[in-house]
N, C-alpha and C positions, 0 to 999 in steps of 0.2 A: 270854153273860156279861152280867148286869144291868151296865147303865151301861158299855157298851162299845160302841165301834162297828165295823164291820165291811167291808170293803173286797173284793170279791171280783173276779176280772179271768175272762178269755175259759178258751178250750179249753188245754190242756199242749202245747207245742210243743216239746217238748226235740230240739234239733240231736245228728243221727247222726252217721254218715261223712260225710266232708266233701261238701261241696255243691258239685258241679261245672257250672255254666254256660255252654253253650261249650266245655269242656276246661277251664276252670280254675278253680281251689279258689277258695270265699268269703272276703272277709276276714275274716272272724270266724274261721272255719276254720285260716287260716294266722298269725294271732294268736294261736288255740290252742297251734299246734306250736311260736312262739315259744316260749310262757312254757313249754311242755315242754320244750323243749332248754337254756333258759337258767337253769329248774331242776338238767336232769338233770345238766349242764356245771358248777354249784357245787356239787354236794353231793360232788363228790371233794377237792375242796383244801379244803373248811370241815373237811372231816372229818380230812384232812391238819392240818392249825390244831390240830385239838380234841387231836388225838393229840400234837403239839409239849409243846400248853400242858401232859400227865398226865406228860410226860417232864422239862420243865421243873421242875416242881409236887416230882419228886421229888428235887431239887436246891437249889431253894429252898421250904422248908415252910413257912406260913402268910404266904407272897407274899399283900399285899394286892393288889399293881399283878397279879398272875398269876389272884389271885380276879375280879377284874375282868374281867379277858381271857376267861377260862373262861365267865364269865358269857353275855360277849356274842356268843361263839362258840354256845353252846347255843340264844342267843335266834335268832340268826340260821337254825342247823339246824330251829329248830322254825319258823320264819316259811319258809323254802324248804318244806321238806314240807308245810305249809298253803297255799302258794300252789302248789306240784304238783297238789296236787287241786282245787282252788278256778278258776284259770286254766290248767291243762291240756288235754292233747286228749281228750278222753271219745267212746267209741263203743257204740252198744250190744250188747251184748253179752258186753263186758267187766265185771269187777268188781275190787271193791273190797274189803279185808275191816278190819269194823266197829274191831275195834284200831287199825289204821293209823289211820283217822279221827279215832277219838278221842283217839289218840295226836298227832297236827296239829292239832286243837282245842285241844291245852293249849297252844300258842304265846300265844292269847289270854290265855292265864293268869298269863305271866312278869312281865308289871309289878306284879303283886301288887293291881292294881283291881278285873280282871275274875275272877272265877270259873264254870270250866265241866265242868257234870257234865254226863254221856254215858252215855242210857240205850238203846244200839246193840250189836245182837246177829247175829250171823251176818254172813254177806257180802252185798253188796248191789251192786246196780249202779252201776258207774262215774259213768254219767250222774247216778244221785240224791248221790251222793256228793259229787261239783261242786258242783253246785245246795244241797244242804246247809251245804260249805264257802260258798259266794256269800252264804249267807241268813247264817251266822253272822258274816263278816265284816261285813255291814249293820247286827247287833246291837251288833257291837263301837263301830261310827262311832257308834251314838245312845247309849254309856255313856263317854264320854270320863273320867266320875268313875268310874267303876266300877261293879259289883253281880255279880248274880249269872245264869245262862246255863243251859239246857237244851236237849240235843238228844235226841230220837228217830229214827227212821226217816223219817217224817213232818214233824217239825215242831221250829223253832228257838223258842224261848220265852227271854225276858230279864224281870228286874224290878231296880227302882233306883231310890232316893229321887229322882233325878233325872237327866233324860232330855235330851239332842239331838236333835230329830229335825226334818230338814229337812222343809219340807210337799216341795218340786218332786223329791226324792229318793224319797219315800215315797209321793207322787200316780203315779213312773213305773213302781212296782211296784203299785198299783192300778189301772192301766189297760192292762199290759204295754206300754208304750211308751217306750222307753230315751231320754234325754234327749239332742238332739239334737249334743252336745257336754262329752259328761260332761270329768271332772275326774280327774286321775290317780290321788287321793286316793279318792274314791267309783265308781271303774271298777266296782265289784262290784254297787251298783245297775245300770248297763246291762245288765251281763252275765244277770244273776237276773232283769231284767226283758224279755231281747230272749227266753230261753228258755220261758218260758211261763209258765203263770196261777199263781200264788200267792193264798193271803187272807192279810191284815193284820187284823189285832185288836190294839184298844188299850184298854188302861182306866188311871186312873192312875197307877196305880204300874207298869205293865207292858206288851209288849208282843211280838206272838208272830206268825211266817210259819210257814205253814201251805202243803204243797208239795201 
C-alpha cells in the first residue's frame, strides 16, 4: 500500500489444548476457562432479564425507563457472546460458525460509533475465530470516535478520520511480545500478541491486522 507501513512479527503460534507442565495447565490456559465459564454462567440470567423486560414491555407500552433497560440488556448479551469467543478456551479442532462471529462483532456496533461489516463465510476454526475476535477488539480501542470495520477470514481492517493508537500496544503486536503488565482495559493486545505473528499495516486514514 503506497505510503504505508508495515510491521510483520515471527512464526503463528496459536495455543492448543491446554499446555500441561509438570501435570499442570498454564495460566493462559486456565484464564481461558475463566472467561468460558464466566461467559457461560451469564448468558442464562441476562437472558432471564431480556425475557422480564418483553413481558414487562407488554404492560407498559412505550416505557422509556423499560426502552432503556432493553437496551442495555442487549448490549450486555452481545459484549458476553464477543468476549466467549474473543477470551474463551479455543482448541484445535473445534469450530466456529462464521454467523455466530459475525453475529458477536455487532456488539461493536451498539454505540452507534463503530460500524462493522463481516465478509465470513462457512465455519472456521475456533482458534481463528478468537484471534479474529482479539484483533477486532484492538480495532475497537484505536476508534474511540468511531468509523467504520471489516472482517474476513484473514484479516480485520478499520478506517476513521481519526485514530488512537497506542505505539507500546501496537509495537507488542509487531514483535509478538505481550506487554509485560498489560491493562485490563487492552488485555486483547496481550492476548493477540502472546498467540502469534500478525502484520499491522497503517496508512492514514486506516489500519488493518492481518492473521
Amino acid at each position: 500500500m503506497p505510503g504505508s507501513s508495515s510491521w510483520a512479527m515471527g512464526s503463528l503460534l496459536c495455543r492448543g489444548r491446554p499446555d500441561r507442565r509438570g501435570g499442570r495447565m498454564s495460566a493462559p490456559d486456565l484464564a481461558a476457562l475463566v472467561g468460558s465459564r464466566l461467559c457461560h454462567d451469564l448468558v442464562s440470567p441476562l437472558g432471564a432479564i431480556g425475557n422480564g423486560v418483553e413481558l414487562l414491555k407488554m404492560l407498559h407500552e412505550g416505557s422509556d425507563e423499560l426502552a432503556l433497560i432493553e437496551q442495555a440488556v442487549a448490549a450486555a448479551q452481545a459484549r458476553v457472546r464477543l468476549y466467549r469467543l474473543a477470551f474463551g478456551a479455543a482448541h484445535p479442532g473445534q469450530e466456529a460458525k462464521a454467523e455466530d462471529l459475525a453475529e458477536a462483532l455487532q456488539a461493536l456496533s451498539l454505540n452507534g460509533r463503530l460500524t462493522v461489516e463481516c465478509g465470513l463465510r462457512g465455519p472456521l476454526p475456533r482458534v481463528q475465530a478468537k484471534r479474529l475476535a482479539l484483533a477486532a477488539l484492538c480495532l475497537e480501542t484505536a476508534l474511540p470516535w468511531g468509523g467504520t470495520a471489516q472482517v474476513t477470514g484473514q484479516r480485520v481492517s478499520a478506517r476513521a478520520a481519526r485514530m488512537k493508537l497506542d505505539p507500546d500496544l501496537w509495537e507488542a503486536l509487531a514483535t509478538g511480545t505481550p506487554p509485560e503488565a498489560p491493562a485490563a482495559a487492552t488485555v486483547h493486545f496481550a492476548l493477540l500478541a502472546e498467540g502469534g505473528a500478525v502484520e499491522v499495516t497503517r496508512d492514514d486514514g486506516g489500519i488493518a491486522i492481518s492473521l
